[in-house]
N, C-alpha and C positions, 0 to 999 in steps of 0.2 A: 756222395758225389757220383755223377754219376758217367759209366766206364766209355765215355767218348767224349769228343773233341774233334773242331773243324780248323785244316789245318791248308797252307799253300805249298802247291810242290814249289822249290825251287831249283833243282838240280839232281844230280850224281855226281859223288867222289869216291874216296875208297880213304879207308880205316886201316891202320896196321892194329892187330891186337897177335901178341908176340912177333911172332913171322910169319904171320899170315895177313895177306890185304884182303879184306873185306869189301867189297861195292854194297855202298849204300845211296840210298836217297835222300837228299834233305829236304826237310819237313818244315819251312816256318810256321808256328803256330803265336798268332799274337792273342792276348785275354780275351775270351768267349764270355759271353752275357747271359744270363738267363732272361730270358724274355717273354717264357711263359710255361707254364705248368701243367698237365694233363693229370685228372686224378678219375678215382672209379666210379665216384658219383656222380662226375659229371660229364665225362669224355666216355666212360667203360673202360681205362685203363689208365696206365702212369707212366707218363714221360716226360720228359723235358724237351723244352727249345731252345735251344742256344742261338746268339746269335755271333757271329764276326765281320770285322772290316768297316768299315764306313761309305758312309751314304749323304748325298747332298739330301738336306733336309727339304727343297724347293723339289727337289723330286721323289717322294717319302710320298706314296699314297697315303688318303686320308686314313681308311683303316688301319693300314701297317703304323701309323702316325700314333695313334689310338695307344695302341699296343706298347710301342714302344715310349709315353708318356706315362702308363700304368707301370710298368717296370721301372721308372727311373733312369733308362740309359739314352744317348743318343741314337738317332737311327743307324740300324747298321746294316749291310749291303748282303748279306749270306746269312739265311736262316737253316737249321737243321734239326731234328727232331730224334732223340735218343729214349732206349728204355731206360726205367728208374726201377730196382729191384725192391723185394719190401727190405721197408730197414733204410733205405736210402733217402735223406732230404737233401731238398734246394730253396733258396730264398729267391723274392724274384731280385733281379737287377746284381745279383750276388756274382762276382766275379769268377771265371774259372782258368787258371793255367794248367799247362800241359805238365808240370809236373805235381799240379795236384791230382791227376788224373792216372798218370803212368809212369813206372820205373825201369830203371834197365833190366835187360832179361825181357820183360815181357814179351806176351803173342797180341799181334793186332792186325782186322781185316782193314783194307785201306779201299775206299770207293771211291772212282772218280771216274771223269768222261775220258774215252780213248780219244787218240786224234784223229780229225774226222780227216780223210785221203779222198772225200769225193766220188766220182762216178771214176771206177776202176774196172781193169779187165778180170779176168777169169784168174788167168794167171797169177796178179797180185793180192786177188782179194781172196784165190779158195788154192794158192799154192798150187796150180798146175803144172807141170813139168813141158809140157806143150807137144808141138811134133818135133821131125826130126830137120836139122839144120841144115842139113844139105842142098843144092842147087834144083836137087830137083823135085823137092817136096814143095808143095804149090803154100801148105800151109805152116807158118810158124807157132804162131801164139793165138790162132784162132783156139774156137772153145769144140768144133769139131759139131758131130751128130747133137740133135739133142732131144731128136723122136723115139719112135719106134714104131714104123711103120703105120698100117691101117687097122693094127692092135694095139693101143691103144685107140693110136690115129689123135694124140694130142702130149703137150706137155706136162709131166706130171709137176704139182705145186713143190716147191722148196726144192725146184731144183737148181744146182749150183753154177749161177751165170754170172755175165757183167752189171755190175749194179754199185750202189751207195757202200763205200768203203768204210768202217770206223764210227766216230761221233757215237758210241755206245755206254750205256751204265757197263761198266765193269768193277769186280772186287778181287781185289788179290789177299788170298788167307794165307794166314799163320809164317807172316811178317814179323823178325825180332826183332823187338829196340835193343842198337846197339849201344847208344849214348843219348843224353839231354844234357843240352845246355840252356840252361834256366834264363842266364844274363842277357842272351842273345834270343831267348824264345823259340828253339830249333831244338826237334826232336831228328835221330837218326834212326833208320829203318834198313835192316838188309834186303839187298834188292833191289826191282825196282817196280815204281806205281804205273798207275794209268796216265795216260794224258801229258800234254805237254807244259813249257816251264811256264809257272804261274797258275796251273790249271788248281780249280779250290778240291779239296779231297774233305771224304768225310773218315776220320779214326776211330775206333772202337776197339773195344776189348775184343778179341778169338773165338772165335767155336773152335778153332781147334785144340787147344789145353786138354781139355777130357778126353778127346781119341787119343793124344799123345800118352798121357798119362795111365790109361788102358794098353796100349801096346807095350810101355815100358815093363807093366805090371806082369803081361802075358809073354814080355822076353825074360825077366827075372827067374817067372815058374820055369820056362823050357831050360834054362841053366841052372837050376836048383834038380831037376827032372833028371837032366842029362848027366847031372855029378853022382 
């Protein structure tokens, strides 16, 4: 099976686990399709495609049409593509839930689009602190200077001005699941995601487990060291 799944934000609450409230994000995750297979003979490597959601079938291009007639499933509105390690099968059209995929405890990076804020100032988009408020500073929230004289004599590239705020791939690592509720198809997440409510996310298993699991090992030695 393999270690992802596409899932919809729908929100933030918060967990008590003992006396502590937890913020988490909630995740609905409804059953993923496999819809198609990537292998080394034919692709140069091995993945899957999952797919979610539905799709009017009068607006199903013909390929995707294709596709999704060879699998067995109906069309569905979000495609996404995961690795398959060796050792790991999928069938095509073979159903996947989110808690065939992940248990509590685990680490998962979560990707999805930010929220796009449009054409934004300086101030909002690169956290300027601006000038000073008083009556008789000419400027507030301008962006100030942004030469340097007849040396250069131009603006240098990526520098930080008014422009297109958000609407970005972003991934947030080493994300706990706090709970799954299976009944409901809702995965909990500490923390929180990209994008706003409804925005579709793609789940995965961690990169981070193995760094973590190296520094535990390198705090163990320095208190074994230190006794």
């Amino acid at each position: 099976m393999p270690k992802g799944i596409i899932g919809k934000k729908i929100g933030m609450t918060r967990v008590f686990v003992g006396d502590k409230a937890i913020p988490v994000t909630v995740i609905q995750v409804e059953p993923n399709y496999v819809v198609n297979i990537r292998t080394p003979e034919k692709d140069g490597y091995s993945a899957v495609v999952l797919g979610a959601g539905s799709r009017k079938e009068k607006r199903t291009p013909k390929p995707l049409k294709a596709i999704f007639e060879k699998a067995g499933v109906k069309p569905l509105k979000t495609l996404a593509e995961f690795p398959l390690k060796e050792g790991e099968e999928v069938q095509l059209g073979q159903e996947v839930k989110v808690e065939d995929v992940f248990e509590k405890g685990d680490l998962v990076d979560v990707t999805g689009k930010s929220k796009g804020r449009g054409f934004a100032s300086a101030m909002k988009r690169w956290d300027f602190s601006g000038f000073k408020k008083s009556h008789g500073s000419r400027y507030h929230r301008a962006v100030g200077s942004i030469g340097a004289c007849s040396d250069p004599g131009r603006v240098w590239k990526t520098k930080r001005m008014p422009g297109h705020y958000g609407n970005e791939t972003i991934t947030v690592q080493g994300l706990e699941v706090v709970d799954i509720i299976p009944e409901k198809n809702v995965i909990l997440v500490k923390g929180s995601v990209p994008g706003h409510t409804n925005t579709v996310l793609k789940i995965k298993a961690s990169v981070i487990p193995n760094r973590r699991k190296g520094k535990r090992k390198l705090e163990r030695a320095k208190a074994t060291y230190a006794s």
